[in-house]
C-alpha positions in Angstrom: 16.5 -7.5 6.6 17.6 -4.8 4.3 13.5 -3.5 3.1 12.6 -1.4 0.3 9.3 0.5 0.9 7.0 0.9 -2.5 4.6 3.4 -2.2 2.3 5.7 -4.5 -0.8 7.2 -4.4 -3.9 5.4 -5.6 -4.1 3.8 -9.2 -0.9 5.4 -9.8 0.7 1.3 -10.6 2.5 -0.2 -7.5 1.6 -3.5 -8.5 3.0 -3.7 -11.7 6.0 -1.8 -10.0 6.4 -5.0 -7.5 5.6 -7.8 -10.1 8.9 -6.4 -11.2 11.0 -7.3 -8.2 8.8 -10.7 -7.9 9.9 -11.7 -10.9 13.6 -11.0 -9.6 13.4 -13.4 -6.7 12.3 -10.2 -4.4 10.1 -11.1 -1.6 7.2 -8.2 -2.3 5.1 -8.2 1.4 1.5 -6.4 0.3 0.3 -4.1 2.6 -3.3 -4.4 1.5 -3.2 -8.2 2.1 -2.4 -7.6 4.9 -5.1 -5.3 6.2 -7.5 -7.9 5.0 -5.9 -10.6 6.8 -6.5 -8.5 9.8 -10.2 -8.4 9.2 -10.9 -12.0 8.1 -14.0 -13.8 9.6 -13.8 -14.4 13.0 -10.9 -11.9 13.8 -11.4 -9.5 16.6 -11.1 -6.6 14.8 -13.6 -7.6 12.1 -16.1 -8.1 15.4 -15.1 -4.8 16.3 -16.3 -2.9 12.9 -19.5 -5.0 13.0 -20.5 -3.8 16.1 -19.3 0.0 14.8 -21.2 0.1 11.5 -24.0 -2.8 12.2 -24.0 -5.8 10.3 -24.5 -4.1 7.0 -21.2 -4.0 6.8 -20.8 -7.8 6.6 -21.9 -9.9 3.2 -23.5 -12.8 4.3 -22.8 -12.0 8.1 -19.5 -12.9 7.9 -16.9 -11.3 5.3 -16.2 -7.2 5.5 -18.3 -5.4 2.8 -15.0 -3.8 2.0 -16.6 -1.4 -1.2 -19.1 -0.5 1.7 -17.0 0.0 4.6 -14.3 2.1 2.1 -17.5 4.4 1.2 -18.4 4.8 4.3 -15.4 6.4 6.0 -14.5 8.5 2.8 -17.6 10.2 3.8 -17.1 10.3 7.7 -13.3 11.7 8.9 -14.2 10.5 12.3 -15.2 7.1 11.2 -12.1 7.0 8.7 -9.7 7.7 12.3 -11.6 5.2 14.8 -11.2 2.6 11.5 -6.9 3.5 11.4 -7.0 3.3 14.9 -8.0 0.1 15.6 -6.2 -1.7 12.2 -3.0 0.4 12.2 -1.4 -1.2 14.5 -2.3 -4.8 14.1 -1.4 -4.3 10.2 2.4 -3.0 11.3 2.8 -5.7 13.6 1.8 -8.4 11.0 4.1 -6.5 8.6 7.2 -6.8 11.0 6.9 -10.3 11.1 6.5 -11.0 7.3 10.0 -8.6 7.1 11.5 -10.6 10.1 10.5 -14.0 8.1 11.4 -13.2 4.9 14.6 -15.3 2.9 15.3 -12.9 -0.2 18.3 -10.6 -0.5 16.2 -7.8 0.5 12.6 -7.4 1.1 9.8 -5.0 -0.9 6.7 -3.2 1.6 4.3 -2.5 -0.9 2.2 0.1 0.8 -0.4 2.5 -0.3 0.0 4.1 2.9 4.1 3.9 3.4 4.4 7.8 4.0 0.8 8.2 6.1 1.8 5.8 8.6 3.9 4.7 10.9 5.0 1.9 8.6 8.0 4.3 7.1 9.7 3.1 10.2 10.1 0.0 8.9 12.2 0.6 6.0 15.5 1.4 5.0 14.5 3.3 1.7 11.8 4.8 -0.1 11.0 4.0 -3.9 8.5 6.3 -4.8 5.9 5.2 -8.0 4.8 8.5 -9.5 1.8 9.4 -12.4 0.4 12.6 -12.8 -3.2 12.8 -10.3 -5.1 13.0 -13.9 -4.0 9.3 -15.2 -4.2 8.4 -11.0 -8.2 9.0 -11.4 -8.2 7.2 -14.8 -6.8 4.3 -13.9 -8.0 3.8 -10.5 -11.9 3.9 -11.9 -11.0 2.0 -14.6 -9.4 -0.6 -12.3 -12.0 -0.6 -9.0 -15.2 0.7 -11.1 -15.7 3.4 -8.0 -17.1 6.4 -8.1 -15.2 9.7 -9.5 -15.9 11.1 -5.6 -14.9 8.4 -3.7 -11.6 8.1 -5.6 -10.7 11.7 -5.2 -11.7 11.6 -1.5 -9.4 8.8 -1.4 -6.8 10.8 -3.5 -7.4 13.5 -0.7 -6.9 11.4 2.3 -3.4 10.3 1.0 -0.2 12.5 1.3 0.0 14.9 -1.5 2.4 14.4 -4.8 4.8 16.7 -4.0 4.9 15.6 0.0 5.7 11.7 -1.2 8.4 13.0 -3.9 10.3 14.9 -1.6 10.3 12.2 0.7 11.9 9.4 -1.9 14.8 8.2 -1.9 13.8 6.1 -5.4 11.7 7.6 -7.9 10.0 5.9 -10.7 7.9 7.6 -13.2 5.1 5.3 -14.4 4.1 7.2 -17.6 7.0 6.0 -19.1 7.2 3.4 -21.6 7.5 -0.1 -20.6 11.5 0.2 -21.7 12.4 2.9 -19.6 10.2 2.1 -16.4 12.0 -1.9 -16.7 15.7 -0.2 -17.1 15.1 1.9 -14.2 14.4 -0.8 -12.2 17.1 -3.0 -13.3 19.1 -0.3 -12.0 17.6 0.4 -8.7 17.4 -3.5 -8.4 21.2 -3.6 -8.7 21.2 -1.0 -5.8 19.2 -2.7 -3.5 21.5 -5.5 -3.7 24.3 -3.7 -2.9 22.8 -1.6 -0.2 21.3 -5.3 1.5 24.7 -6.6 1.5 26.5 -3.5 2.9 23.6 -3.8 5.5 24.4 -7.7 6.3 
């Protein structure tokens, strides 16, 4: 399956980005719905982060504090590592088989974390969501209500700006009005198609 791999640093608007291609019959697999698939009540790995961070971590001893837990390893790089360890590669092999399953022309990998994982390997192309780190902080507080040093911490942890645009294949500049950001997409829509069937 021909797949399309969204990516951006934080608040920087992926989802708006994918709605896009949703609305376009595009099968959009989210990356973050996946992780928290992969930590639902009763899963292994969720056991597994209990028994690291204490029950604390849990609201109402069942469901990950995920606010908490994201605090928490924004202020600890060890605890940040032994986390990616342990969900990395249960969230790529969930991925996999939502790309192997999927019934669109081509498939979208919405991924905060495309470019610092090993989930690049799963895609045929790179469409890269860019906003200038200033309007990244804005929106992301604005949107999760975190604090101004977690976000940047989390800004920190992700590949830098220049790092993801040289690694694009697809760029899309998010400042943009809502004209040009749809017309660019129409166009790297009409791509994809062609690429996917050239890839049949």
């Amino acid at each position: 399956m021909f797949t399309v791999g969204l990516t951006g640093g934080i608040g920087s608007g992926k989802t708006t980005i994918a709605r896009f291609f949703l609305d376009h019959n595009i099968e959009v697999i989210n990356a973050d719905q996946v992780a928290r698939k992969v930590v639902e009540p009763g899963t292994a790995a969720l056991l597994r982060i209990k028994k690291r961070f204490g029950s604390e971590i849990l609201i109402n001893e069942e469901t990950l504090n995920r606010p908490l837990l994201r605090e928490k390893i924004f202020k600890d790089s060890n605890q940040r590592i032994w986390l990616e360890s342990l969900l990395h590669p249960l969230i790529e092999e969930k991925i996999t088989q939502l790309i192997e399953s999927a019934v669109s022309q081509y498939v979208i990998l919405e991924s905060p974390l495309l470019l610092e994982t090993k989930q690049h390997k799963l895609v045929n192309r790179i469409l890269v969501v860019d906003v200038s780190p200033e309007i990244q902080l804005e929106r992301a507080i604005s949107r999760d209500g975190g604090s101004e040093a977690t976000i940047k911490a989390i800004m920190n942890s992700q590949i830098s700006r220049n790092d993801r645009i040289s690694l694009a294949d697809d760029i899309i500049n998010n400042e943009q009005n809502f004209q040009s950001v749809q017309s660019r997409l129409i166009k790297f829509h009409q791509n994809y198609l062609n690429l996917a069937k050239k890839n049949e």
